[in-house]
C-alpha angles and dihedrals in degrees: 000000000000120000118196109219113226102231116255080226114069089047097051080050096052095036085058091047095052088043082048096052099045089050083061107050095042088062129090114255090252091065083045101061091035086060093050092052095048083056102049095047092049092053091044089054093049091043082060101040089054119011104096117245095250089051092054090047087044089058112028080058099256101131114181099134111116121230124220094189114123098211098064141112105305102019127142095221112140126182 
């Protein structure tokens, strides 16, 4: 009666991954790691571009924002 599709989708995904993988096998390991670091520098340089100032500093460690929960280190909450 009823007949699920299989979404075009999910074939045409996993048909460019498997392009995508063969592409990359298929390249000298000098295209390889020009290809990572082209990566890397165009993620760096979005990471900069949009990623606010005090997130940077949350996750690169540096922690100056100042809490105002009651519940945390050095608290005098009781119970």
């Amino acid at each position: 009666m009823f007949q699920k599709k299989m979404p075009a989708g999910g074939i045409l995904l996993a048909g460019l991954a498997a392009y995508a993988y063969y592409k990359y096998s298929k390249m000298s390991p000098e295209e390889k790691s020009n290809l990572v670091s082209d990566l890397k520098d165009k993620g760096q340089k979005l990471y900069e571009q949009y990623v606010p100032e005090d997130v940077r500093d949350m996750l690169s460690g540096k922690s100056n924002m100042k809490t105002n929960s009651q519940f945390g280190e050095g608290s005098a909450y009781t119970s």
